[in-house]
C-alpha positions as CSV (number, residue, x, y, z in Angstrom):
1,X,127.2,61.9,95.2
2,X,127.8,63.0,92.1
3,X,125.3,60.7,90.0
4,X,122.9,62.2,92.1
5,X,123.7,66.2,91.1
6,X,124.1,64.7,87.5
7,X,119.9,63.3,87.7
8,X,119.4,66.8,89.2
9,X,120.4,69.0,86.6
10,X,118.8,66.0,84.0
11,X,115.3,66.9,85.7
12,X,115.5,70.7,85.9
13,X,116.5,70.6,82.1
14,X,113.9,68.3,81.1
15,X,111.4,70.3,83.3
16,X,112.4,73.3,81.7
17,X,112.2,71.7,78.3
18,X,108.8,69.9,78.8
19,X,106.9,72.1,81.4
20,X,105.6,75.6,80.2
21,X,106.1,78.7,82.0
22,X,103.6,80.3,84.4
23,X,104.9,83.3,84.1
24,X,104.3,83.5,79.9
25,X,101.6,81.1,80.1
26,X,99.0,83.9,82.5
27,X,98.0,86.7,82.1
28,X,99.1,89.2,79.4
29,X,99.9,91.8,81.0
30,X,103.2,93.7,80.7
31,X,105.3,94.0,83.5
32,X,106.8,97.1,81.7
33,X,104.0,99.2,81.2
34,X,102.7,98.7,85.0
35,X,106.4,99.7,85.9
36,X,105.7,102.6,83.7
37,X,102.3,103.2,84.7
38,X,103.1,103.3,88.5
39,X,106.0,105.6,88.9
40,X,104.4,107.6,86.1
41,X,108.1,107.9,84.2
42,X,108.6,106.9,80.1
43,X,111.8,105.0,81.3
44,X,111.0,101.5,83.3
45,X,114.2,101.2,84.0
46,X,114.4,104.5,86.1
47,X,110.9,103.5,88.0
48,X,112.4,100.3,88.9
49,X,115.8,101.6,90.4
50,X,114.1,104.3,91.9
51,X,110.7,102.9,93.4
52,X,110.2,99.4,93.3
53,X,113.6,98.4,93.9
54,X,114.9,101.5,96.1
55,X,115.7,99.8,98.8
56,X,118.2,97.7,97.2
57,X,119.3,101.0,95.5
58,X,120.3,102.4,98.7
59,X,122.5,99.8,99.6
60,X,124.0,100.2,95.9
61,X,124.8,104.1,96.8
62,X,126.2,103.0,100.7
63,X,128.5,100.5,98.7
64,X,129.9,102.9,96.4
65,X,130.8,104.8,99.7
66,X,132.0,102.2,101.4
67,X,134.6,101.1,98.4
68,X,135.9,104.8,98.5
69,X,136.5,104.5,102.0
70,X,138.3,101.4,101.3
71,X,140.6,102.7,98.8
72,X,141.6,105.9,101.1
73,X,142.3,103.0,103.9
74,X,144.4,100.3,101.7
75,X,146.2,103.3,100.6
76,X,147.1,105.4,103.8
77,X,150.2,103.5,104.7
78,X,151.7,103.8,100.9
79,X,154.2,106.5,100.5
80,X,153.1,109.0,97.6
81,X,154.8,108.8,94.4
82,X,157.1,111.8,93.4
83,X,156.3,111.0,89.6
84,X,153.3,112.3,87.8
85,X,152.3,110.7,84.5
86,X,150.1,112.5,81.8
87,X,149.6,113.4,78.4
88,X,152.3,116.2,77.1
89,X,152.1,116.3,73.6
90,X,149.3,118.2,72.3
91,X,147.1,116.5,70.0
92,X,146.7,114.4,72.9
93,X,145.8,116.6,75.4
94,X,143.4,117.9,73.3
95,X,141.2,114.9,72.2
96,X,141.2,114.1,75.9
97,X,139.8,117.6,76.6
98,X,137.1,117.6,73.7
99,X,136.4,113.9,75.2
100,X,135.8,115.4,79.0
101,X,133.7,118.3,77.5
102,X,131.6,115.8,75.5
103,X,131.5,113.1,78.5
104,X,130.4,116.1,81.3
105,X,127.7,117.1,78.5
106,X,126.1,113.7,78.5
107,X,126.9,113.2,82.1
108,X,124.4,116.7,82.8
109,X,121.8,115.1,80.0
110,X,121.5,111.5,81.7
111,X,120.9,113.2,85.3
112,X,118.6,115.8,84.3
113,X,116.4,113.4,81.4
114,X,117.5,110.0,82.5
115,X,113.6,109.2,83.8
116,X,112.2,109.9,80.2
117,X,115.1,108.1,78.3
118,X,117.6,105.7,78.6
119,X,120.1,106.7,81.0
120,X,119.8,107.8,85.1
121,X,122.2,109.0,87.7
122,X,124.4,105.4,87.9
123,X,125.3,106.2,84.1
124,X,125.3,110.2,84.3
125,X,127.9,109.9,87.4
126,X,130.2,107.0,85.3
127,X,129.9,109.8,82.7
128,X,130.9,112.4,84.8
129,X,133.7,110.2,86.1
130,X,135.0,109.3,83.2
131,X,135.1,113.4,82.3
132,X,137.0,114.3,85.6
133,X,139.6,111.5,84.6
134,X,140.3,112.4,81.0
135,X,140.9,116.0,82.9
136,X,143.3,114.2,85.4
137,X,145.5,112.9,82.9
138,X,146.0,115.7,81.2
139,X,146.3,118.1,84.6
140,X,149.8,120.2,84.9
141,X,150.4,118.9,88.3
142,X,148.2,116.6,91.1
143,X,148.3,120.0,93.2
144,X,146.4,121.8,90.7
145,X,143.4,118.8,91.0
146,X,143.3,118.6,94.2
147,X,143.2,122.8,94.9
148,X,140.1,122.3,92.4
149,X,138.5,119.6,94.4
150,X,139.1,121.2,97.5
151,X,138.1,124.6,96.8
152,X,134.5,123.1,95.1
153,X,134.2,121.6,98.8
154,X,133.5,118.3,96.4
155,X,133.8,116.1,99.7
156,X,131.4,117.6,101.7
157,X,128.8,117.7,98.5
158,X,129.5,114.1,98.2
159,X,128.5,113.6,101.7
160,X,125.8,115.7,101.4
161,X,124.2,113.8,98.3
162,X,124.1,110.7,100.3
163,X,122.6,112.0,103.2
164,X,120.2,113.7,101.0
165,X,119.9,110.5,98.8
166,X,119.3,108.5,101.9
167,X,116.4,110.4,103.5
168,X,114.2,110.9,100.1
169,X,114.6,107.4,100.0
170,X,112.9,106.9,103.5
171,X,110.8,109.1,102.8
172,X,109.7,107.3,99.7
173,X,109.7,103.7,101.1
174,X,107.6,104.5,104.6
175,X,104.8,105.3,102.2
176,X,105.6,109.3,101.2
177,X,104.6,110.9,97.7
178,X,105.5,113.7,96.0
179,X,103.4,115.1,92.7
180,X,103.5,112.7,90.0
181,X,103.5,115.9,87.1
182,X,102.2,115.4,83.7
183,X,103.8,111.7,82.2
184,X,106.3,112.4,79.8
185,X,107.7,115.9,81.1
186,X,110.8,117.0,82.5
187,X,109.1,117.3,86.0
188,X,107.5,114.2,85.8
189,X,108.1,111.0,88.1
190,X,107.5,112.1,91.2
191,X,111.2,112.5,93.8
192,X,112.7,110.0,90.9
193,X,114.2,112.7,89.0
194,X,115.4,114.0,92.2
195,X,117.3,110.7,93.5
196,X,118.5,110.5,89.2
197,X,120.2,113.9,90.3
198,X,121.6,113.1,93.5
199,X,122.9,109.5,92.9
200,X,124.7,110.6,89.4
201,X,126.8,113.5,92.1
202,X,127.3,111.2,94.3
203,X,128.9,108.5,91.8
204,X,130.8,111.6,89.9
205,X,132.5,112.8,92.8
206,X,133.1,110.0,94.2
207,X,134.8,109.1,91.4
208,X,137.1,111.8,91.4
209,X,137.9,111.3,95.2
210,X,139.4,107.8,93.7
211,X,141.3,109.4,90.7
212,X,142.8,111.7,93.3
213,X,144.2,108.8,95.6
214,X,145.2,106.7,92.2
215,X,147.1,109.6,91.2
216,X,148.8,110.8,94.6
217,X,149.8,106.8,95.6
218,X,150.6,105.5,91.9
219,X,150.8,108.6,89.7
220,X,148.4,107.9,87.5
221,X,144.9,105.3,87.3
């Protein structure tokens, strides 16, 4: 059988090599700019994840639920770790601080402008992630994050966001519209700038939900 995998893949190179592409050889029309001319934001990128592909994208956000779920069940029947690890001397603690301001910064610009450049709520809620863990490892005490967390009520918004998330995005895909805006402004794209918003919260604090297990079950990430 294997001769006849080894004519197989022969044929699809040779095809590949000797047969042009319909795709470049039709029209010339750019899939980009009707991307960008139908959900009416600068960044295709955004109009894809958002509108022509948000049904896959609400699978993608159930996921990311889903694997924090996960973790909180492989990691019920561990026993907490008494130690803590962190930063202690100071110039460390520091850089990591000036990093999590910076990172939370970019994290707000990504999910506020992500439709008009590159960017979106997937990278504004790694960003916002990546801020909350810089500020973990550099926490007095696990106690002190987790008063934070619970006190913000961060589980319930990250429930909320989904939900949320989860009925724009019906909303959307059973043929629902909201105001395009003027192309190019901060208002613009229709509910995509909305989903940008709720997707990069969900990511961010679902992110710290992890970094809270991580620390209680292994001390650190």
């Amino acid at each position: 059988m294997k001769w006849v995998y080894v004519v197989a893949g022969m044929l699809l190179f040779v095809k590949m090599l000797v047969l042009p592409d319909p795709v470049a050889a039709g029209s010339d029309v750019s899939i980009a700019e009707a991307i960008v001319s139908d959900s009416a934001v600068p960044n295709a990128v955004s109009g894809i994840i958002f509108r022509n592909r948000l049904y896959d994208t609400i699978f993608e956000v159930v996921v990311f639920s889903i694997a924090i779920m996960g973790a909180k069940y492989l990691l019920a029947d561990e026993t907490p770790v008494a130690s803590f690890y962190r930063f202690t001397d100071e110039p460390s603690v520091v850089l990591a601080r000036l990093g999590a301001t910076i990172a939370a910064l970019v994290s707000i610009e990504l999910a506020i402008r992500g439709h008009l450049s590159p960017g979106g709520g997937f990278a504004a809620g790694v960003a916002g992630g990546t801020a909350i863990g810089l500020i973990a490892i550099t926490a007095a005490s696990p106690e002190w994050m987790q008063a934070i967390y619970e006190r913000w009520r961060a589980a319930a918004w990250e429930k909320v966001s989904v939900l949320i998330f989860i009925l724009l995005a019906v909303f959307t895909l059973v043929g629902g519209e909201w105001p395009p805006g003027a192309f190019g402004t901060l208002l613009s794209g229709g509910i995509i700038p909305l989903l940008n918003v709720l997707v990069a919260l969900k990511v961010a604090l679902g992110s710290w939900a992890v970094i809270l297990l991580f620390i209680r079950y292994r001390g650190l990430l």
